[in-house]
N, C-alpha and C positions, 0 to 999 in steps of 0.2 A: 210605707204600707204597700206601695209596688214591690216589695219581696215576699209576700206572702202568699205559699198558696192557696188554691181555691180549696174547698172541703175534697172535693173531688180529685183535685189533685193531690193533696194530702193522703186520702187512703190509695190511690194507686203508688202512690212511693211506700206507704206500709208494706201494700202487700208484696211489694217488689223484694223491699227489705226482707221480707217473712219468707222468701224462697219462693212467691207463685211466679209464671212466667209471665213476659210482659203482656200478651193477649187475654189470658185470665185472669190477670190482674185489671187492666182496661174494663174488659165486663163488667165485673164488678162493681168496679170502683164506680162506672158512668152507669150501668145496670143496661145495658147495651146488648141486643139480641139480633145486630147487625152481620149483614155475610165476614166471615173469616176473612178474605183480602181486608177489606174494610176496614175492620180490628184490628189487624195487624200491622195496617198503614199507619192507622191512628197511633195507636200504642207507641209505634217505635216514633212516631215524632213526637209523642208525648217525652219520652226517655232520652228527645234529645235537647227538650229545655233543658236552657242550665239548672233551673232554678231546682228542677222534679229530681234531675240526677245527682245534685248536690244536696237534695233531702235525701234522698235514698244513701247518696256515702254517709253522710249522717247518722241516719237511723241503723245501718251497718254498724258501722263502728260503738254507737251507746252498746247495741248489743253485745260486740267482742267483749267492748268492757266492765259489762254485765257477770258476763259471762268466766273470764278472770276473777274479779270479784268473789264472785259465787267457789271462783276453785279454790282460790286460797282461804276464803273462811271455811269452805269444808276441809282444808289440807290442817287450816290451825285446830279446828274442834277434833280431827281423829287425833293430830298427833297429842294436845293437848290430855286428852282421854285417856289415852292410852301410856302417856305420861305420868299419868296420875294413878293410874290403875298399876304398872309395873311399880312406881315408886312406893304407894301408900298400901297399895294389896287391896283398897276399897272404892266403888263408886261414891266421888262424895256426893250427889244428889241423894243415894239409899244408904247410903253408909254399909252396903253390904257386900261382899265381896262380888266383880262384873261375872254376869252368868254366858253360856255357850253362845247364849244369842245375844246377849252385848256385844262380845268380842267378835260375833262373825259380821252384824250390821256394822260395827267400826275398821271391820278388812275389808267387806264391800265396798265402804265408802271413800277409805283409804284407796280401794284401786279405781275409783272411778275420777278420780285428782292424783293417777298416775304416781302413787305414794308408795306402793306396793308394784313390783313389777316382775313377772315368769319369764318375761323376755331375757333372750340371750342373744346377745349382740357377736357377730360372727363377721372376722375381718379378713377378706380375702384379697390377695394379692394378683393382680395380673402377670400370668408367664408366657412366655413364648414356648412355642414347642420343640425347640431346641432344649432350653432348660427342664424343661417335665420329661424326655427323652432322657436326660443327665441324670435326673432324681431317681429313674424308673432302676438306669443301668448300675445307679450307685447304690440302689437298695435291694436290686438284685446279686449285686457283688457283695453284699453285706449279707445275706441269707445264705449264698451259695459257700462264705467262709465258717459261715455257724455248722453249715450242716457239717463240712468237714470236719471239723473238730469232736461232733460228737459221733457216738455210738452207732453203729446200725443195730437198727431195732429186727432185722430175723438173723 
């Protein structure tokens, strides 16, 4: 029963967990309308029981893996959908073919589980300025033979 915490310490590690910082989270959690040093002292020796920071890694982590969770069952119902849709030509829920706004709530949702991506990955090489000096005289040498070969234009 000594690893349990108090109510009060429980909701200061939620809200920690939930993104507030540790001083607005102490308020809260204790409803504490004490000077700023004060709270602030408080606070960070709260975050440095074990017991409070090892709730918070805790309650962290359920969330990541929440949060996974969540994307790959939204990753299986678009692809799923759209599966079924491309193969069959029919929503089976209406049996009727998927309308403009089926198919765009299912790209939405698709891009928001990173299913769908605009992104263009661009791979750049580090050169020294010697070599970019090389590429410059070498592509100038290759212009300067085209022009010769053709026509002048007056």
């Amino acid at each position: 029963m000594a690893d349990k915490l108090t109510p009060k310490q429980e909701r200061f590690a939620q809200l920690i967990a939930g993104g507030n910082d540790q001083s607005t989270a102490y308020r809260e959690a204790f409803n504490s309308s004490g000077k700023d040093s004060t709270v602030h002292s408080e606070a960070s020796r709260l975050m440095k029981n074990p017991k409070v920071s090892a709730r918070v890694e805790q309650i962290t982590e359920q969330k990541h893996r929440a949060i996974s969770r969540k994307a790959v069952t939204d990753r299986e119902l678009v692809v799923g959908k759209l599966r079924r849709w491309t193969e069959d030509g029919i929503d089976p829920t209406t049996g009727d073919e998927p309308t403009q706004a089926q198919l765009t709530a299912a790209q939405l949702l698709g891009r928001t589980v990173a299913l769908f991506s605009d992104k263009v990955e661009q791979v750049t090489t580090e050169r020294t300025a010697d070599e970019v000096a090389a590429e410059i005289k070498r592509r100038l040498a290759v212009a300067a033979e085209s022009d010769q070969d053709s026509e002048p234009l007056h």
